[in-house]
HTML snippet that shows the backbone in 3Dmol.js (N, CA, C, O; Angstrom):
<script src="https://3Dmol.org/build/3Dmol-min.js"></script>
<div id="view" style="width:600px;height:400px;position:relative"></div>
<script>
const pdb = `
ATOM      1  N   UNK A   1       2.287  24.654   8.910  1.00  0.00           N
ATOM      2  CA  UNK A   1       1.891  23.381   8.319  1.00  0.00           C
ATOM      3  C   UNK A   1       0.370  23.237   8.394  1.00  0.00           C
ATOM      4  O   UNK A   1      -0.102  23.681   9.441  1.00  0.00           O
ATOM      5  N   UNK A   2      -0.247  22.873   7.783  1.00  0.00           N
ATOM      6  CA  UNK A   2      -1.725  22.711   7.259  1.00  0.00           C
ATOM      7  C   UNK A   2      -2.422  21.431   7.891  1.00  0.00           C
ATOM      8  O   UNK A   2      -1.634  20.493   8.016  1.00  0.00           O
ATOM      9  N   UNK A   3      -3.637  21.193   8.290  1.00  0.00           N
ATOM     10  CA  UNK A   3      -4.078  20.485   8.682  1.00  0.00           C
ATOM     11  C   UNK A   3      -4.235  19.187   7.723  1.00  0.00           C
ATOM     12  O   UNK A   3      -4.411  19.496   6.544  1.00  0.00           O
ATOM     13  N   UNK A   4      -4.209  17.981   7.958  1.00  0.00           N
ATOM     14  CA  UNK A   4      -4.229  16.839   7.385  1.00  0.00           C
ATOM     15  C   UNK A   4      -5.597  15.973   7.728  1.00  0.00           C
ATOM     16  O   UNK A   4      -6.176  16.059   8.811  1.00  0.00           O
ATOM     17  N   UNK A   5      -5.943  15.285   6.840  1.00  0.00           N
ATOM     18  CA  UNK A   5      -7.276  14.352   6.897  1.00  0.00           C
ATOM     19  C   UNK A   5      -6.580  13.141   6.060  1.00  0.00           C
ATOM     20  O   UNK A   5      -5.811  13.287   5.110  1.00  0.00           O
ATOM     21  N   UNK A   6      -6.967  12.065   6.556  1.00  0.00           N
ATOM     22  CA  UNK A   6      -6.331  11.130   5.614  1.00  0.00           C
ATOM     23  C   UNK A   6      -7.415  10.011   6.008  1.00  0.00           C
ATOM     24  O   UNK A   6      -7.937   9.884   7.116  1.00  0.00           O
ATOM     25  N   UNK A   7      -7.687   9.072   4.639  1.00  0.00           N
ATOM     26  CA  UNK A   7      -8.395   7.827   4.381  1.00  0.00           C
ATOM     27  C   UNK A   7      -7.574   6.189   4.869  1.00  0.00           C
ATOM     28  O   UNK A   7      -6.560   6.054   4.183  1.00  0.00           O
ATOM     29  N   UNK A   8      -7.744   5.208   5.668  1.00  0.00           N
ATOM     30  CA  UNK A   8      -6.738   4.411   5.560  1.00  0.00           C
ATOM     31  C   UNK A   8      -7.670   2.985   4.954  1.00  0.00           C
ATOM     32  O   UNK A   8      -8.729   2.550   5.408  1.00  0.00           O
ATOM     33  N   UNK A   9      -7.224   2.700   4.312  1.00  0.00           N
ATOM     34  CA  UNK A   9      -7.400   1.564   3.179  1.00  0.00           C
ATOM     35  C   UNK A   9      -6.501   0.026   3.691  1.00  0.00           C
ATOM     36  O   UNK A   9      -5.298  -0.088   3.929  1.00  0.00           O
ATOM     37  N   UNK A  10      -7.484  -0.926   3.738  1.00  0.00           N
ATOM     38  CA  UNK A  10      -6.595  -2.006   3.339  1.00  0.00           C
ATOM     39  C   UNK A  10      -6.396  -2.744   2.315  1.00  0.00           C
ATOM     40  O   UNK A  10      -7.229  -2.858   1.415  1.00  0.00           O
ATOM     41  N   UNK A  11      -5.098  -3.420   2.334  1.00  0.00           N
ATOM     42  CA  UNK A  11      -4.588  -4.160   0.720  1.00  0.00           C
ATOM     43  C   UNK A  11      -3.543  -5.353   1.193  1.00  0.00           C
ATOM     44  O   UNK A  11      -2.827  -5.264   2.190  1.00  0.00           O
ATOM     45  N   UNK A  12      -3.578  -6.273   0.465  1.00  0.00           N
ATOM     46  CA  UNK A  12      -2.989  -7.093   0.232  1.00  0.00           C
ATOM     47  C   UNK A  12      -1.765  -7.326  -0.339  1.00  0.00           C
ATOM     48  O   UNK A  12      -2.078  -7.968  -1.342  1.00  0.00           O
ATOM     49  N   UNK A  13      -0.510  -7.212  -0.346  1.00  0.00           N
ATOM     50  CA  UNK A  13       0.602  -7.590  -1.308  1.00  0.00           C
ATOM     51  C   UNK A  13       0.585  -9.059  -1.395  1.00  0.00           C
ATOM     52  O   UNK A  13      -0.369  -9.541  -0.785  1.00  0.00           O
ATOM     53  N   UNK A  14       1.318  -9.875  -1.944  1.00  0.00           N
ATOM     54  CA  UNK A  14       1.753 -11.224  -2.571  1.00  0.00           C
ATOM     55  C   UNK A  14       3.009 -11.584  -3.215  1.00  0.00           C
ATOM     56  O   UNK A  14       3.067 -11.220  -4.390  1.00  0.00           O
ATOM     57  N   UNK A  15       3.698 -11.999  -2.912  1.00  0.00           N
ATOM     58  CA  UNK A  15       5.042 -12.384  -3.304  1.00  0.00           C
ATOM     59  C   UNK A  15       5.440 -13.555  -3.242  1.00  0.00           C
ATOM     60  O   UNK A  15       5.112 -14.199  -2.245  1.00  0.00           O
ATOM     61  N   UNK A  16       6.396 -14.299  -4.442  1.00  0.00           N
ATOM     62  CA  UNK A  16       6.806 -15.519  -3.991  1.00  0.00           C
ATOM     63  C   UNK A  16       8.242 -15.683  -3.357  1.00  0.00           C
ATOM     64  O   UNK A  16       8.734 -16.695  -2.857  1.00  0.00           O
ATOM     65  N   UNK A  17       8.711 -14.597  -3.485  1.00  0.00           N
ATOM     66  CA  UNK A  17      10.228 -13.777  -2.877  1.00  0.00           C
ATOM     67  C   UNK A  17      10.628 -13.719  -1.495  1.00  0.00           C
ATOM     68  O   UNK A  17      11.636 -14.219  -0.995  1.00  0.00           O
ATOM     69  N   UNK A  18       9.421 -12.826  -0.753  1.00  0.00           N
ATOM     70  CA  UNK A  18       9.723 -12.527   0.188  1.00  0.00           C
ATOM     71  C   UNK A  18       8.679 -11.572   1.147  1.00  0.00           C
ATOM     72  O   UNK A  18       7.671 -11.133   0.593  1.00  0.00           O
ATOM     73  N   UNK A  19       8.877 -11.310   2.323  1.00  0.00           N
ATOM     74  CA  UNK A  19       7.484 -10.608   2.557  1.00  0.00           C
ATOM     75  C   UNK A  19       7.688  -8.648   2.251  1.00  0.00           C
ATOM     76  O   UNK A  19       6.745  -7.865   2.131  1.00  0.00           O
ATOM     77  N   UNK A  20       8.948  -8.343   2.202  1.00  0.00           N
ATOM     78  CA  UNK A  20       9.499  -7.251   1.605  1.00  0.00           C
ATOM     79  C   UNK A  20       8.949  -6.853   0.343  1.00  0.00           C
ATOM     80  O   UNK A  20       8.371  -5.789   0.121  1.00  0.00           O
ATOM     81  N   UNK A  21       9.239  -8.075  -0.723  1.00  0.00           N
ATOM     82  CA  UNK A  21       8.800  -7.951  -1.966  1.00  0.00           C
ATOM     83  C   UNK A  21       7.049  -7.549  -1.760  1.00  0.00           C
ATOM     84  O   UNK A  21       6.494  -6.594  -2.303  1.00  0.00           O
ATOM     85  N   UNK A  22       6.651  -8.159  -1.199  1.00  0.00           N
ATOM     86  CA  UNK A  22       4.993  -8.028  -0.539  1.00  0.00           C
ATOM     87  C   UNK A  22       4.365  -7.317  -0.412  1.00  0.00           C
ATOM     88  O   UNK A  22       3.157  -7.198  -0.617  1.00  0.00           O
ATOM     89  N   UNK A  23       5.598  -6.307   0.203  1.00  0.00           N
ATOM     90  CA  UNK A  23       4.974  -4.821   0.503  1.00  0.00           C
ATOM     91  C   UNK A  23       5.413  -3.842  -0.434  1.00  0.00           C
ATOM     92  O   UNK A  23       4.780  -2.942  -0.986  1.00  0.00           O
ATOM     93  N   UNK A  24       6.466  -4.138  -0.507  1.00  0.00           N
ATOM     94  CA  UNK A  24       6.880  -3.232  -2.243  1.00  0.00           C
ATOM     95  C   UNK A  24       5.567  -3.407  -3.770  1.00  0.00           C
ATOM     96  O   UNK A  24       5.469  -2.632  -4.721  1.00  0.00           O
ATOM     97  N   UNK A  25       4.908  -4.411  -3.561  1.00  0.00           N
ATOM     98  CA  UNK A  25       4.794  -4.936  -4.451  1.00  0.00           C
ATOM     99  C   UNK A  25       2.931  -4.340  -4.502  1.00  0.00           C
ATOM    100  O   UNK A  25       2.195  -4.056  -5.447  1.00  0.00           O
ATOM    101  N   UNK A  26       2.716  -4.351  -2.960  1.00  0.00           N
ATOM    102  CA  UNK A  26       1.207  -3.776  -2.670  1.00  0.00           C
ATOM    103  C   UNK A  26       1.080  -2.058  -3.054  1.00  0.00           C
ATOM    104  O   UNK A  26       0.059  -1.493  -3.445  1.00  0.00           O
ATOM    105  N   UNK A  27       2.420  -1.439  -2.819  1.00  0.00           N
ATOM    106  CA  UNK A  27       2.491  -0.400  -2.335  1.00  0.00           C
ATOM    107  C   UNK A  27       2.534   0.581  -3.754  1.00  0.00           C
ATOM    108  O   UNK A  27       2.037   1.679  -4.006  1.00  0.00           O
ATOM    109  N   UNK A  28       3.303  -0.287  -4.476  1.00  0.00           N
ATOM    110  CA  UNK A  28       3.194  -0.174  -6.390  1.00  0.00           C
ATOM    111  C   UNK A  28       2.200  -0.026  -7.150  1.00  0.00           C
ATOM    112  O   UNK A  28       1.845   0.752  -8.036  1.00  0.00           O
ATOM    113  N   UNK A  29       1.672  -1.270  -6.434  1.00  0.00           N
ATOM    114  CA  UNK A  29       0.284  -1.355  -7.169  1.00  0.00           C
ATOM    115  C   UNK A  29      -0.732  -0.098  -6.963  1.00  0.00           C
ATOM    116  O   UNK A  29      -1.385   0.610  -7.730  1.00  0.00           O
ATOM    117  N   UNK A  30      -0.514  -0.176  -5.306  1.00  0.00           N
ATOM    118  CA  UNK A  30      -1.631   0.765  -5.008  1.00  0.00           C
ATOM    119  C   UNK A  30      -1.670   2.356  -5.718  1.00  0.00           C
ATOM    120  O   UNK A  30      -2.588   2.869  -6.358  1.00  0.00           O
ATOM    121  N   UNK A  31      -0.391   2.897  -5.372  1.00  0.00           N
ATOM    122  CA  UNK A  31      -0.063   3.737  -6.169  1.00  0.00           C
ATOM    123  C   UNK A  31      -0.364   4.089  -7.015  1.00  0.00           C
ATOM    124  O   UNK A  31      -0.680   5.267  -7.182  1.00  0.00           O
ATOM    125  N   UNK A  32      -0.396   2.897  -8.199  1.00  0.00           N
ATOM    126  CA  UNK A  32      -0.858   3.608  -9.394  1.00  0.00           C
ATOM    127  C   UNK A  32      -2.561   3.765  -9.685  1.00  0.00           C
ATOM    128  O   UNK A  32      -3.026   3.947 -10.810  1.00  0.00           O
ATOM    129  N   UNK A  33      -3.399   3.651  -8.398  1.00  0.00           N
ATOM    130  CA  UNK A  33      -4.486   4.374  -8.557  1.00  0.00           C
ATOM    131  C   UNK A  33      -4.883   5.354  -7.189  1.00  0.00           C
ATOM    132  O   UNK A  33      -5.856   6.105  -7.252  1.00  0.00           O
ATOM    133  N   UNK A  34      -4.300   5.296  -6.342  1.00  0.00           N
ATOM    134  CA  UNK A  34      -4.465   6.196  -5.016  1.00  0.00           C
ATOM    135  C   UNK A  34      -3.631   7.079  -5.298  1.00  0.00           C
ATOM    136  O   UNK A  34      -2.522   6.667  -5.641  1.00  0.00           O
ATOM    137  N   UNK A  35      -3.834   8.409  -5.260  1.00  0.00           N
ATOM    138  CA  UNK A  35      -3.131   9.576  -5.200  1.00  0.00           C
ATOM    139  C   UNK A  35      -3.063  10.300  -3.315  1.00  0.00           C
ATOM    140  O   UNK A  35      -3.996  10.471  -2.530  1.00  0.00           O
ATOM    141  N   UNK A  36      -1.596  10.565  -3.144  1.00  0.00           N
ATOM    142  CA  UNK A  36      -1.166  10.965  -2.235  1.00  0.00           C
ATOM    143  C   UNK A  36      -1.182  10.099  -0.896  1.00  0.00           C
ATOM    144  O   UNK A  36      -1.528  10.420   0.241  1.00  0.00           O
ATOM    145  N   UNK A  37      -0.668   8.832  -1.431  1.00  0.00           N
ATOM    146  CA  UNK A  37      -0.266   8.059  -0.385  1.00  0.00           C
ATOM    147  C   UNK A  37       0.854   8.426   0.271  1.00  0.00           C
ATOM    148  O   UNK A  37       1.922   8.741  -0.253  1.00  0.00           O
ATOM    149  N   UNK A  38       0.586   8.381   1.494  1.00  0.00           N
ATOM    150  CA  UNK A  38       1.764   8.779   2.546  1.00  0.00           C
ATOM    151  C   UNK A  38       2.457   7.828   3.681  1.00  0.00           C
ATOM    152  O   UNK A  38       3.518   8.221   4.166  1.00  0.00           O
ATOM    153  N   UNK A  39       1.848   6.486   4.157  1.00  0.00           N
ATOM    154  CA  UNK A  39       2.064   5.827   4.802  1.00  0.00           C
ATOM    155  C   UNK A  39       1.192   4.914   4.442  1.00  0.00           C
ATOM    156  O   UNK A  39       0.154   4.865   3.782  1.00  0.00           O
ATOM    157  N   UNK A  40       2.448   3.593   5.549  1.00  0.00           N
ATOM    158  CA  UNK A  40       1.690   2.214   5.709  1.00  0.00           C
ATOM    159  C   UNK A  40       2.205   1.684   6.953  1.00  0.00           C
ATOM    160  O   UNK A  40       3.180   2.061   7.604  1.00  0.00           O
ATOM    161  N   UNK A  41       1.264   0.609   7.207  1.00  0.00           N
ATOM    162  CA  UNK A  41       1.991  -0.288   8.579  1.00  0.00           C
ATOM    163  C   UNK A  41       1.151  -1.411   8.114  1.00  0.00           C
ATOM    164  O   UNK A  41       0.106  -1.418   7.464  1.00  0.00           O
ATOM    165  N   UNK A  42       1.930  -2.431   8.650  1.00  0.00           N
ATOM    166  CA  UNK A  42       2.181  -4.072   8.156  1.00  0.00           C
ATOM    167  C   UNK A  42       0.762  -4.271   9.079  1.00  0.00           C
ATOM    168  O   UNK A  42       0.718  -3.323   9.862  1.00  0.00           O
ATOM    169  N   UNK A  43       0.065  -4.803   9.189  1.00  0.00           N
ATOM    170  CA  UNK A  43      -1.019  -5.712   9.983  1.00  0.00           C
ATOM    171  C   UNK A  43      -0.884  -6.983  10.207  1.00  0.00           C
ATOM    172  O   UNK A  43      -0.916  -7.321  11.390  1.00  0.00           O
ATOM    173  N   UNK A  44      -0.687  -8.103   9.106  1.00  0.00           N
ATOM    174  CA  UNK A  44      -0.287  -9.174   9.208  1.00  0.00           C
ATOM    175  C   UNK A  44       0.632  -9.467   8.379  1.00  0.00           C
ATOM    176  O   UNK A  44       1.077  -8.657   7.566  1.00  0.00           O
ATOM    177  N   UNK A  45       1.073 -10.823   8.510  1.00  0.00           N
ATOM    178  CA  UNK A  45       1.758 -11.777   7.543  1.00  0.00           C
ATOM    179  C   UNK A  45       1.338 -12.958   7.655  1.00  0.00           C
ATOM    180  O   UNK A  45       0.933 -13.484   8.692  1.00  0.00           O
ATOM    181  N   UNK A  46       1.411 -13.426   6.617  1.00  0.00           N
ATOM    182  CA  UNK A  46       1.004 -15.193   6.713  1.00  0.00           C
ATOM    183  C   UNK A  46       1.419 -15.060   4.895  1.00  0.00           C
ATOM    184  O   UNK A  46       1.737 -14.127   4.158  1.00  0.00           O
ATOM    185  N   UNK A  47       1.168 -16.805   4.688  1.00  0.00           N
ATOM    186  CA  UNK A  47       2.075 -17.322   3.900  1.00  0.00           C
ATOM    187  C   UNK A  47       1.243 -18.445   3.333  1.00  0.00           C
ATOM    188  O   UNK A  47       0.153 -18.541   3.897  1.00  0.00           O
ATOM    189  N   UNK A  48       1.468 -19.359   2.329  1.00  0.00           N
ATOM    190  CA  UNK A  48       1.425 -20.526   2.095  1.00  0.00           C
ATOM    191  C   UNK A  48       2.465 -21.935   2.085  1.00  0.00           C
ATOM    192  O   UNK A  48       3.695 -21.944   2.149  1.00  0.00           O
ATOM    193  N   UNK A  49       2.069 -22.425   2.042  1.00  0.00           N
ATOM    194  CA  UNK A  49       3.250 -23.723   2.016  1.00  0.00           C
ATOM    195  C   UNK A  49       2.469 -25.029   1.268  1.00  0.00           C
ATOM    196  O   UNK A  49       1.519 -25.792   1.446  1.00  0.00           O
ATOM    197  N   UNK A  50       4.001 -24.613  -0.095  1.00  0.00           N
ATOM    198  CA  UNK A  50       3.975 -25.722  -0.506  1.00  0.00           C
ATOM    199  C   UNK A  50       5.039 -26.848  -0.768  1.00  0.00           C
ATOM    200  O   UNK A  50       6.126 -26.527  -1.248  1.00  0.00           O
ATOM    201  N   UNK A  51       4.732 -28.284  -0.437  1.00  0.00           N
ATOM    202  CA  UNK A  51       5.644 -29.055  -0.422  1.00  0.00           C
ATOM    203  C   UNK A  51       6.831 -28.577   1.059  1.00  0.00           C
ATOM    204  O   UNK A  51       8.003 -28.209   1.137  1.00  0.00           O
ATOM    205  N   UNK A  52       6.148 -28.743   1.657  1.00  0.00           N
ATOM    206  CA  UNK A  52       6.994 -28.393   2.963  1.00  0.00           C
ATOM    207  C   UNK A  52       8.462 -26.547   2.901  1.00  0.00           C
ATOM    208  O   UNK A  52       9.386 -26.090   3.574  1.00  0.00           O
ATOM    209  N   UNK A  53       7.763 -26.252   1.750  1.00  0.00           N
ATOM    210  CA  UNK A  53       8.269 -24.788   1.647  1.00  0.00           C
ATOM    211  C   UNK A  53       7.676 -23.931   1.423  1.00  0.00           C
ATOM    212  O   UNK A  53       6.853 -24.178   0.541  1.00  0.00           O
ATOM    213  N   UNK A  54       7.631 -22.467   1.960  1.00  0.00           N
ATOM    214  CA  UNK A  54       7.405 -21.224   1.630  1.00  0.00           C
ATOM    215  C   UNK A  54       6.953 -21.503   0.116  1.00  0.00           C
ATOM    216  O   UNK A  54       7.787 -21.992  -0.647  1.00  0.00           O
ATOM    217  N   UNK A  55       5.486 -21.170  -0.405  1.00  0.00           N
ATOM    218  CA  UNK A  55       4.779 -21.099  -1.787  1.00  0.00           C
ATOM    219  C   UNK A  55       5.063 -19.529  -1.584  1.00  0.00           C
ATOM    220  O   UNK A  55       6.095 -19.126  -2.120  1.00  0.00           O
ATOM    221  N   UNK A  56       4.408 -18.732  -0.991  1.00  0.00           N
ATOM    222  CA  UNK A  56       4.030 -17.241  -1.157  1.00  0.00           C
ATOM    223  C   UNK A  56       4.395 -16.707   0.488  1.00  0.00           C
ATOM    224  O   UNK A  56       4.599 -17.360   1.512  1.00  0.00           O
ATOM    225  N   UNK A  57       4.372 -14.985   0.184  1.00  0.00           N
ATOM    226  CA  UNK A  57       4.489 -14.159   1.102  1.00  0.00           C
ATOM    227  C   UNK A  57       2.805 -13.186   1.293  1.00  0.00           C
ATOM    228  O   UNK A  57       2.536 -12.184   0.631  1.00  0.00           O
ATOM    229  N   UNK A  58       2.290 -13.539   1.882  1.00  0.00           N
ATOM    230  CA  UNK A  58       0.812 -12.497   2.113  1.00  0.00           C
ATOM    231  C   UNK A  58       0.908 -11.553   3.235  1.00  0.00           C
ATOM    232  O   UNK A  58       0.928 -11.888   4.419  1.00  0.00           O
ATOM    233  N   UNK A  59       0.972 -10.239   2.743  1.00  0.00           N
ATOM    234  CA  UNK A  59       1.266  -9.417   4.073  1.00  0.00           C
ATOM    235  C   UNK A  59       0.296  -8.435   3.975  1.00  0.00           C
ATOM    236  O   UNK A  59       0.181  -7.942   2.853  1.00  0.00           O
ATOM    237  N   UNK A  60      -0.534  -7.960   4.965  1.00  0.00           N
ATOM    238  CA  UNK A  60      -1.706  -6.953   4.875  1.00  0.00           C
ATOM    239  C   UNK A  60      -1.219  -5.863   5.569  1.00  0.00           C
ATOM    240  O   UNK A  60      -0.447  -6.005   6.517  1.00  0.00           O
ATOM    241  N   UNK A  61      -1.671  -4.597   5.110  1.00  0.00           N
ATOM    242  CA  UNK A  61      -1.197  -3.366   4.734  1.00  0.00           C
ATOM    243  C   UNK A  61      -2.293  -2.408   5.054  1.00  0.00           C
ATOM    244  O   UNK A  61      -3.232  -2.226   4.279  1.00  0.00           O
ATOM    245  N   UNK A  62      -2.161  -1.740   6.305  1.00  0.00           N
ATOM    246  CA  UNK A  62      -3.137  -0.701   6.328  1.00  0.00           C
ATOM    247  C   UNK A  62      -2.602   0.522   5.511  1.00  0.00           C
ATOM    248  O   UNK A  62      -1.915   1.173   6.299  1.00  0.00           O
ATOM    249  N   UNK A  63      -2.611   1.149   4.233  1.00  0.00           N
ATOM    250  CA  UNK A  63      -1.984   2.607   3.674  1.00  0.00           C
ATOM    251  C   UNK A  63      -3.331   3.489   3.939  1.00  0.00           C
ATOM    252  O   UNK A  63      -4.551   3.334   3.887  1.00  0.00           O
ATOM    253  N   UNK A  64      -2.246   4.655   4.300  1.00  0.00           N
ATOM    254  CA  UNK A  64      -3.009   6.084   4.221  1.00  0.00           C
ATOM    255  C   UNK A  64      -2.796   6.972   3.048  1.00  0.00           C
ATOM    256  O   UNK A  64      -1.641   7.025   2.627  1.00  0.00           O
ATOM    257  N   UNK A  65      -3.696   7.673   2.452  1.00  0.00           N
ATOM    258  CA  UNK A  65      -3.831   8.355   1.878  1.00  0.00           C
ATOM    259  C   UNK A  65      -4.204   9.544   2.378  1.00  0.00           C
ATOM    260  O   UNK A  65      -4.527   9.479   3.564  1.00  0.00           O
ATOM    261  N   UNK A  66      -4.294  10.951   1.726  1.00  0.00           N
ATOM    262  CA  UNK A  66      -4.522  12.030   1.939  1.00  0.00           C
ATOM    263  C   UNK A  66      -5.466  12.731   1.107  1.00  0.00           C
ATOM    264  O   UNK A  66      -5.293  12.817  -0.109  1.00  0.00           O
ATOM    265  N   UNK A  67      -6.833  13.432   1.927  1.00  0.00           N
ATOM    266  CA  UNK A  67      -7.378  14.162   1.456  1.00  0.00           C
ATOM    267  C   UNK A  67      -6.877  15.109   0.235  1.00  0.00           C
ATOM    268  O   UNK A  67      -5.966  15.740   0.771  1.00  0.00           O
ATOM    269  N   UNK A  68      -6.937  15.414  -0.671  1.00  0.00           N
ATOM    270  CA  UNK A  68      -6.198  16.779  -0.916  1.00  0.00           C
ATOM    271  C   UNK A  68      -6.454  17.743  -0.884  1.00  0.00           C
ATOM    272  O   UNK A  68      -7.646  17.666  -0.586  1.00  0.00           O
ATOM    273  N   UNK A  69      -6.148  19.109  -1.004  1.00  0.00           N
ATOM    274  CA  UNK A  69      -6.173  20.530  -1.051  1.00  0.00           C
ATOM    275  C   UNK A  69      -7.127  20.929  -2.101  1.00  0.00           C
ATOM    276  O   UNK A  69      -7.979  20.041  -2.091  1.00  0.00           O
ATOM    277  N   UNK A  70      -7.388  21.669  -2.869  1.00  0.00           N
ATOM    278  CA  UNK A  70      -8.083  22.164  -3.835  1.00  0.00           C
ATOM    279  C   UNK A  70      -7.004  22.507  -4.483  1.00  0.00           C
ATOM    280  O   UNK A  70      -6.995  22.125  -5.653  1.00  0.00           O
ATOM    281  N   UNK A  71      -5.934  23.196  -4.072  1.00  0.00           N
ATOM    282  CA  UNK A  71      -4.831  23.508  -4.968  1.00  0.00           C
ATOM    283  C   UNK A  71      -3.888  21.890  -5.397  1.00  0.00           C
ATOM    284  O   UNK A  71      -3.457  21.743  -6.541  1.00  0.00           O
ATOM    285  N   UNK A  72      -3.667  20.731  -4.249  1.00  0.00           N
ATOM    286  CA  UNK A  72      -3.327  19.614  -4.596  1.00  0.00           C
ATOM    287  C   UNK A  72      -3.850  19.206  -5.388  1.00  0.00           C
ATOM    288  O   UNK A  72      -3.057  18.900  -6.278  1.00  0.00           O
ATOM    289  N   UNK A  73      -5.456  18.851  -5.787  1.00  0.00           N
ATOM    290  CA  UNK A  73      -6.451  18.842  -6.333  1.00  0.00           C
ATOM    291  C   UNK A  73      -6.149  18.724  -8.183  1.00  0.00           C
ATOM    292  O   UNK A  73      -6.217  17.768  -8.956  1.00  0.00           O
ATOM    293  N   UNK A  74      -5.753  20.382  -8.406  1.00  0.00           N
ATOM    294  CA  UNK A  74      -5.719  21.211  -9.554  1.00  0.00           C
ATOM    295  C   UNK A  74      -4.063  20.357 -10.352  1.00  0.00           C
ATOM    296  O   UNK A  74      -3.859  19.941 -11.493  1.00  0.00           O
ATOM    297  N   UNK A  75      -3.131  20.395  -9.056  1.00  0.00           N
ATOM    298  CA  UNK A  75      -1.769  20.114  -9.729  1.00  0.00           C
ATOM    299  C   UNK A  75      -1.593  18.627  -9.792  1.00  0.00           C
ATOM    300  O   UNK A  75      -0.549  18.091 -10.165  1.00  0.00           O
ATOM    301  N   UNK A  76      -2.612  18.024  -9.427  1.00  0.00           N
ATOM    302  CA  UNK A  76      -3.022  16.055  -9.969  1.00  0.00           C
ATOM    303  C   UNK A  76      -3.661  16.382 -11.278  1.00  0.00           C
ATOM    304  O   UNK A  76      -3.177  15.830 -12.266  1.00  0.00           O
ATOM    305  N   UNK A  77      -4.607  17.138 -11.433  1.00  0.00           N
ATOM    306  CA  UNK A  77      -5.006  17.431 -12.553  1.00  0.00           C
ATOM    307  C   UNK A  77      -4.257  17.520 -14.000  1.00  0.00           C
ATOM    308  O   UNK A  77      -4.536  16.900 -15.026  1.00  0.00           O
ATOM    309  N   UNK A  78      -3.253  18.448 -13.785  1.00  0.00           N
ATOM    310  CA  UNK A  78      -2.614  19.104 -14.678  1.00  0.00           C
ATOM    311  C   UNK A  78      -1.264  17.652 -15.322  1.00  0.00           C
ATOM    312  O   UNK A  78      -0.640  17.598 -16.382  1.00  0.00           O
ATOM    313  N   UNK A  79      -1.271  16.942 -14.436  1.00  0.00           N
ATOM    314  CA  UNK A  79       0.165  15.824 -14.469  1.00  0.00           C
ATOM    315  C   UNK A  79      -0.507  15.529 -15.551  1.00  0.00           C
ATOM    316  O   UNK A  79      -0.099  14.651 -16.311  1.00  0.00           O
TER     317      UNK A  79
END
`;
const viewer = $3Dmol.createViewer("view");
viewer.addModel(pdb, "pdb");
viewer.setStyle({}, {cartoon: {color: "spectrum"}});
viewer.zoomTo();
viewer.render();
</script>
C-alpha cells in the first residue's frame, strides 16, 4: 500500500430535514469539485429556530481529500 498525503478542508452542509441530510448534502456538493475525497468527521452542529421550531440543520464538516498519484492524476484526466 502506498503512502498517503491528504488536504483537510472545512465545509458547511444545511438542511431543513435533518442534520443527516446536512451532511449528505455538504458531502455532494463538495464532491462535485474536490477530487478524491475520502473522509469526513462532523465538528459541529447547531441549528436555527424558527417560531419555537427547528428552521435548519448546520453541521460543520472537516473532509479529507487526497493528494493524487501522477498516474491518479492522468485517470481524472481522461474521465
Amino acid at each position: 500500500m502506498q503512502d498517503k498525503t491528504y488536504v483537510i478542508t472545512e465545509i458547511v452542509g444545511v438542511s431543513d430535514a435533518s442534520i443527516s441530510a446536512a451532511v449528505s448534502s455538504a458531502i455532494t456538493r463538495a464532491s462535485q469539485t474536490l477530487k478524491a475525497l475520502d473522509w469526513f468527521e462532523i465538528k459541529e452542529v447547531r441549528g436555527t429556530i424558527v417560531d419555537g421550531k427547528v428552521g435548519q440543520y448546520q453541521v460543520t464538516l472537516d473532509v479529507g481529500f487526497r493528494y493524487l498519484t501522477d498516474e491518479e492524476m492522468r485517470a481524472w484526466v481522461r474521465e
